[in-house]
N, C-alpha and C positions, 0 to 999 in steps of 0.2 A: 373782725378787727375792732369795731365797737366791744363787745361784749370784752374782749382782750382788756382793751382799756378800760372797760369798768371794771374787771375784774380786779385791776391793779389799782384803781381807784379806790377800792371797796378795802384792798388790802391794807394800803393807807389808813384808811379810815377805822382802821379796826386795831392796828399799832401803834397808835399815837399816845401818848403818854399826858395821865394828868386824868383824877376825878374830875374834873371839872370839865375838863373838855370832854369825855366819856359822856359826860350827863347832858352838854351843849347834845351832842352827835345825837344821843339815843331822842330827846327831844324833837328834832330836827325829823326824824326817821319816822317816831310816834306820830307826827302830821302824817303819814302816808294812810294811816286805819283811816283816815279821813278825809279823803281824796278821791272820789268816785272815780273808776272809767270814764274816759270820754264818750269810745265809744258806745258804752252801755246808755249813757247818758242822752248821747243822739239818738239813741234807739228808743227813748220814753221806756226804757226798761225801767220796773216800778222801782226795786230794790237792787241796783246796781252794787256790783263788787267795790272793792276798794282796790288800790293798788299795794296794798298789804297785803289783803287776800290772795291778789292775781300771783302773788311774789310766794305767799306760803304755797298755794295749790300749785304751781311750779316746781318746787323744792319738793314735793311730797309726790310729783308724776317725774323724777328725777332719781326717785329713791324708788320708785315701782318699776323702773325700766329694765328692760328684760333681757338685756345686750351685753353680755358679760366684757363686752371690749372695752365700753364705756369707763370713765372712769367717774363714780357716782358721788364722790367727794366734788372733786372739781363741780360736775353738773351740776347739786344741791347748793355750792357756796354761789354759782353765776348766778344759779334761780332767785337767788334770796337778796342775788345786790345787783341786778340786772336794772333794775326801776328805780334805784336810789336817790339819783338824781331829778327824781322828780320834786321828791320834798322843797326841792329848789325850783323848776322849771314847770313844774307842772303837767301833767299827763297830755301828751301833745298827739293827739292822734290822726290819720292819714285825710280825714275830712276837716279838720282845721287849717288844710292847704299851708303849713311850713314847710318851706323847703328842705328836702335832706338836711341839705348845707349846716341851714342855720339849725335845724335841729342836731344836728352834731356838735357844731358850732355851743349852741347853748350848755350842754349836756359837759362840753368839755372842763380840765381843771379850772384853763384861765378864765372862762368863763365867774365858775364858782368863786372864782378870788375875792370877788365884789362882796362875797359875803363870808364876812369874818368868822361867825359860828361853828362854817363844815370846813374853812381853809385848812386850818392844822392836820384837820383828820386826812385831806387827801393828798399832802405829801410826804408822810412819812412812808 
């Protein structure tokens, strides 16, 4: 159901209209190369992924899947905007004790509303 909605989220954000907001989004996104794992990070991993990475190496064991039933468009586009939300919220991982809740909570549109930059992209 998450991923549903990010999925629809993401689709937003990919139909909205206007350079200018295009270049907000892609901005906004481009923080993610720069956003270590958490938890790689709790792990004193030296040179942790990004959530970019985790989101490309997704998308590319999405396109190797070997399941012809699959449907590997779908799979590759959830891969790639499954984490998008963090640009905003932050890589929130199971050892930072958030609640589901609020980590759904946060993840969600009204949430993002607060912040003008990605608002347009997630309601169209």
């Amino acid at each position: 159901m998450a991923a549903e909605a990010e999925r629809e989220a993401a689709v937003g954000l990919m139909a909205a209209a206007g350079a200018r907001g295009l270049l907000q989004f892609l901005r906004l996104v481009g923080q993610l190369k720069r956003v270590p794992r958490t938890g790689w990070v709790l792990r004193k991993v030296e040179r942790p992924e990004s959530v970019s990475d985790h989101m490309y190496r997704m998308a590319v064991m999405a396109l190797a899947a070997g399941d012809a039933s699959l449907d590997k468009g779908r799979c590759v586009r959830l891969a790639l905007v499954h984490d998008m939300a963090e640009c905003i919220v932050g890589d929130i991982a199971p050892a930072d004790n958030v609640p589901k809740e609020e980590k759904h909570r946060r993840e969600e549109p009204d949430y993002r509303e607060e912040h003008e930059e990605l608002t347009c992209w997630l309601h169209h």
